[in-house]
Backbone as CSV, one residue per row, in Angstrom:
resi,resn,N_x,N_y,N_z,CA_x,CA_y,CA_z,C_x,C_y,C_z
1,UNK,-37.012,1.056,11.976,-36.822,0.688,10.583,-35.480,-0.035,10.436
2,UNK,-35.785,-1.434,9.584,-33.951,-1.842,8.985,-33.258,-1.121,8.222
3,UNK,-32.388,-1.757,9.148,-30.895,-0.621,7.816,-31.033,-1.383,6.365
4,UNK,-30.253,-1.079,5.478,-30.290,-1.385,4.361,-28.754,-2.486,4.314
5,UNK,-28.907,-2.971,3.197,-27.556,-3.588,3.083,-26.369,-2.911,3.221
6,UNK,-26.655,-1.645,2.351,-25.313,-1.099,2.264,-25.116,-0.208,3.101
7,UNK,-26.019,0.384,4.323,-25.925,0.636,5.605,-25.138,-0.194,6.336
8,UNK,-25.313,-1.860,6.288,-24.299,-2.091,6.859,-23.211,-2.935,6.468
9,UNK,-23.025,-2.581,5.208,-21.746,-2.771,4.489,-20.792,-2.054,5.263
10,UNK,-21.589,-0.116,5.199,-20.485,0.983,4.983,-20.501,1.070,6.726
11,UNK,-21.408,0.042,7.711,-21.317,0.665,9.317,-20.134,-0.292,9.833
12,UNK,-19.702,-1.631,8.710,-18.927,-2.072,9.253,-17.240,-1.969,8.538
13,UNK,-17.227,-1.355,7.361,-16.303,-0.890,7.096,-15.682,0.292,8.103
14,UNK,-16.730,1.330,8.117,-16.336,2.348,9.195,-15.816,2.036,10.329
15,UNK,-16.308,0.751,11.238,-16.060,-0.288,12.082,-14.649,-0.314,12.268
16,UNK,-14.027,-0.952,11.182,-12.656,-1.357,10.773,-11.466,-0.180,11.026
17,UNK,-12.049,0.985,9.711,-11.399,1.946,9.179,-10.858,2.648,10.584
18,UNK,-11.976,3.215,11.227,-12.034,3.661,12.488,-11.040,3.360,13.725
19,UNK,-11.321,2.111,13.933,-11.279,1.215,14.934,-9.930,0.370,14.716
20,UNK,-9.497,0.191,13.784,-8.495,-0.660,13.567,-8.669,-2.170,13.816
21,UNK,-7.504,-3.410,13.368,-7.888,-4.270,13.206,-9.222,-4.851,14.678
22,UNK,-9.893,-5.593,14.093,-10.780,-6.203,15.438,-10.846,-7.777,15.156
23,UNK,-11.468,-8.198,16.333,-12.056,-9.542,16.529,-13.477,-9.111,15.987
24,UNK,-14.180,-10.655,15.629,-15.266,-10.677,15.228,-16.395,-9.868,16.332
25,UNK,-16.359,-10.870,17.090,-17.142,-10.018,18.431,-17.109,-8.276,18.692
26,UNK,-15.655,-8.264,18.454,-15.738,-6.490,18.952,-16.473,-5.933,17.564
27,UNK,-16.168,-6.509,16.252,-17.481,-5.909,15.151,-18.662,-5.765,14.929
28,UNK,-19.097,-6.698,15.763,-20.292,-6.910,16.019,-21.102,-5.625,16.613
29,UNK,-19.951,-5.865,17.818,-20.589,-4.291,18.976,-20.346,-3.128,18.039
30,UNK,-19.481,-2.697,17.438,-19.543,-1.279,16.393,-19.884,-1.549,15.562
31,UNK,-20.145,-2.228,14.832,-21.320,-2.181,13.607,-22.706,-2.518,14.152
32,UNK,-23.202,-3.059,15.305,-24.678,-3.143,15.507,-24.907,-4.331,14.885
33,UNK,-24.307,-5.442,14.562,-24.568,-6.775,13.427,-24.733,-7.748,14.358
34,UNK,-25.929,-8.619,13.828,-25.534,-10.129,14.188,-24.562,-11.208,14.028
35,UNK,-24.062,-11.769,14.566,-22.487,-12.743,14.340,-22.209,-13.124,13.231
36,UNK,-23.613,-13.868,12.600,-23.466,-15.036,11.874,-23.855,-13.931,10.425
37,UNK,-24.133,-13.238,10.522,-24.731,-12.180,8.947,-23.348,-11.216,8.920
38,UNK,-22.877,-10.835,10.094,-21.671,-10.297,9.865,-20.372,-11.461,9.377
39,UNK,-20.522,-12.163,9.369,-19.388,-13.432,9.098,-20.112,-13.493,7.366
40,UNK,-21.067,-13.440,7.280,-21.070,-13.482,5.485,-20.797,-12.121,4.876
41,UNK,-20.873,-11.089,5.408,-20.813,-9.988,5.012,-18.627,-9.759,4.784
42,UNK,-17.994,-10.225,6.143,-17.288,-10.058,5.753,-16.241,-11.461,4.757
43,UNK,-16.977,-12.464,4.765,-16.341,-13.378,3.709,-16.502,-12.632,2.221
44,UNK,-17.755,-11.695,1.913,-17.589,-11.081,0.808,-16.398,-9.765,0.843
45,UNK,-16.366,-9.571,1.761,-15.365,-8.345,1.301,-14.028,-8.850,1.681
46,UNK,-13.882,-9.715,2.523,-12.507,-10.514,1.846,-11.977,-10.725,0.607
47,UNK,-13.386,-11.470,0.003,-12.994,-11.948,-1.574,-13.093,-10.760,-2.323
48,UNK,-13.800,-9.617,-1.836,-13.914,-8.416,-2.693,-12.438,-7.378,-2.322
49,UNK,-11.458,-7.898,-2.094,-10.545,-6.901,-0.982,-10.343,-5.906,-0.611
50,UNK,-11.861,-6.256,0.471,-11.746,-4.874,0.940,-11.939,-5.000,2.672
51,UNK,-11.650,-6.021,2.869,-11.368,-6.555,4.552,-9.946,-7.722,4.207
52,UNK,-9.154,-7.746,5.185,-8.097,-8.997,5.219,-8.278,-9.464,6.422
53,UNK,-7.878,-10.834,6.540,-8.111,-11.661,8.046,-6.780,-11.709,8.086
54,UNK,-6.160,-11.673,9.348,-5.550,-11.360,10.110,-5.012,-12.621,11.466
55,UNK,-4.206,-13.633,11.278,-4.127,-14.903,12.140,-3.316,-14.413,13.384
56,UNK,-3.367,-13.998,14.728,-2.300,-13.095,15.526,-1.704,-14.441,16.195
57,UNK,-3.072,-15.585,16.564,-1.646,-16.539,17.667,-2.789,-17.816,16.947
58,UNK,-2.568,-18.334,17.620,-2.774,-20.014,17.350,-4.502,-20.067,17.171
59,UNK,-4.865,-19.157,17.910,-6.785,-19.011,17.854,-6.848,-17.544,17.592
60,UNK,-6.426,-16.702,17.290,-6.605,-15.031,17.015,-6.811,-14.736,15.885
61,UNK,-7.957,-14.360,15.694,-8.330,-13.982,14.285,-8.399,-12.371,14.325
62,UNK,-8.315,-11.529,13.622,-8.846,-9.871,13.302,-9.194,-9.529,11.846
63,UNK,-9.720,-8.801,11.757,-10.287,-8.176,10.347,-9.314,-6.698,10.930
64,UNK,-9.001,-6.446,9.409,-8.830,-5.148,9.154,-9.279,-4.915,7.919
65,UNK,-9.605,-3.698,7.541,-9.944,-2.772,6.591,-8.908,-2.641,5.431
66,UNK,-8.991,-2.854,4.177,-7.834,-2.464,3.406,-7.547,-0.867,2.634
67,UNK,-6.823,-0.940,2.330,-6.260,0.796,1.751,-7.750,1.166,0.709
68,UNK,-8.075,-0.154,-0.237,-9.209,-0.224,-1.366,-10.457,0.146,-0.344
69,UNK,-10.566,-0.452,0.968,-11.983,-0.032,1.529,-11.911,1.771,1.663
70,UNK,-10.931,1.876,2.754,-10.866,3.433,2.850,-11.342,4.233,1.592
71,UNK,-10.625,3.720,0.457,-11.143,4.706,-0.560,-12.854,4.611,-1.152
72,UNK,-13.178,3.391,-0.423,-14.649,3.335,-1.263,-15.157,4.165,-0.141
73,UNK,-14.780,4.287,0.901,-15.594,5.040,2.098,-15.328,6.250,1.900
74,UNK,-14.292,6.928,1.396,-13.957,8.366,0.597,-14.993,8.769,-0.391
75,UNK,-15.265,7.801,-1.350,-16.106,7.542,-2.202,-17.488,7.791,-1.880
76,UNK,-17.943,6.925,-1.254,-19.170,7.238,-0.361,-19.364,8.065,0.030
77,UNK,-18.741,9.134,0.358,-18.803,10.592,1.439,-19.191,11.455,0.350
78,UNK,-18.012,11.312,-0.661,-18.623,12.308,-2.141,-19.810,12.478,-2.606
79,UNK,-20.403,10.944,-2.619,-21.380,10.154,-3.509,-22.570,11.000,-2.317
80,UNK,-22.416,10.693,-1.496,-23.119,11.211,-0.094,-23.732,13.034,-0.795
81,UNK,-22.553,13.181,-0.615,-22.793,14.676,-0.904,-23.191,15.675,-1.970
82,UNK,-23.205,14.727,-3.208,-23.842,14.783,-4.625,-25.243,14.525,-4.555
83,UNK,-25.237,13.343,-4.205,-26.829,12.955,-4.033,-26.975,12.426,-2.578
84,UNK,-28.130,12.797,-2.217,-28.747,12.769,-0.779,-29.527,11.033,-0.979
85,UNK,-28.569,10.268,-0.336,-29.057,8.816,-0.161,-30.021,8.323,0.777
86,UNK,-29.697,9.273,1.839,-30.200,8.764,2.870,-31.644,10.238,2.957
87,UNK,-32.571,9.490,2.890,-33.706,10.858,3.044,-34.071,10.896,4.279
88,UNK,-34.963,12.292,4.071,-35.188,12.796,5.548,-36.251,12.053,6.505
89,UNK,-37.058,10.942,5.800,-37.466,10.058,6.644,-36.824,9.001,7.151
90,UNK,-35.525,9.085,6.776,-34.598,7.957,7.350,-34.507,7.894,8.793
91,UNK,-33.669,6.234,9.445,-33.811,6.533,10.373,-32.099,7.084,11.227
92,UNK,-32.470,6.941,12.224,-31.092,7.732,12.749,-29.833,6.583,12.455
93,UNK,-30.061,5.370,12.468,-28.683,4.682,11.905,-28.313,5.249,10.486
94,UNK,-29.142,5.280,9.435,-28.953,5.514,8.440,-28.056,7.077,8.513
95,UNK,-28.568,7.622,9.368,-27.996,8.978,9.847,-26.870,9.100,10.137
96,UNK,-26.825,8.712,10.586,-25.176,8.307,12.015,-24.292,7.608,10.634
97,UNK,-24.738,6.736,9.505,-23.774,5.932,9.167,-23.584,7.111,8.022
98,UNK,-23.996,8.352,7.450,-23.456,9.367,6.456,-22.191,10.242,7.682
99,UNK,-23.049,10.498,8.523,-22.170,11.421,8.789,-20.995,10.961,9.772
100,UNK,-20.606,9.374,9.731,-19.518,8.853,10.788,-18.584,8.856,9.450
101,UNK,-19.085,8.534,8.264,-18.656,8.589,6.775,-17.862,9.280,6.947
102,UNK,-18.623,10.830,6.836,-18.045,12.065,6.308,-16.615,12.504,7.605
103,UNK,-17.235,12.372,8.796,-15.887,12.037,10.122,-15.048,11.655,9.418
104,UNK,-14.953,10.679,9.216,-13.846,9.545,8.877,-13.040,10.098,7.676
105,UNK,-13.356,10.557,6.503,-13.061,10.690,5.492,-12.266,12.407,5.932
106,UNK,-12.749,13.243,6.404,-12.363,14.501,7.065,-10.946,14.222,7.401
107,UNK,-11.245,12.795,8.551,-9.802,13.000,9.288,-8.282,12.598,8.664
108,UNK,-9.000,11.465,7.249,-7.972,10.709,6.951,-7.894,11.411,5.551
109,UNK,-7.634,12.606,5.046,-7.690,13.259,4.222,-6.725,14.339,4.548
């Protein structure tokens, strides 16, 4: 089954949050995304600020996560835990992406 959008909104925020700044490529591999859908995904959360690009040398690009993402991923964990988003016919990404959530939010709390 496909993930949903906001499956992988929140698999590549976690990506970030997690992981610290990355190259496009290494997002790819932890979020599970294709190149070119992950490159629109994060031009929106640039403009939404909740990713910043990052110039390191003359060709080095990175994404990082901003302070505003962390908290929507805080957010999410709550929201998670109020109401059950992900149902029990879901599939295991959908799975993995509540409870890497709830990880994440645990540690940075």
């Amino acid at each position: 089954m496909r993930r949903s959008k906001l499956e992988m909104y929140v698999d590549t925020l976690e990506a970030l949050a997690i992981y610290g700044p990355m190259k496009l490529t290494q997002i790819t591999y932890k979020a599970k995304l294709n190149g070119s859908f992950l490159k629109q995904i994060l031009k929106g959360m640039i403009e939404k600020g909740l990713v910043e690009e990052r110039k390191l040398k003359k060709n080095t690009v990175v994404y990082a996560a901003t302070p505003k993402a962390r908290t929507i991923l805080s957010q999410f964990k709550e929201l998670t835990q109020l109401i059950p988003i992900v149902d029990e016919s879901a599939t295991e990404i959908g799975e993995s992406t509540t409870e890497r959530t709830a990880i994440f939010c645990q540690e940075n709390h």
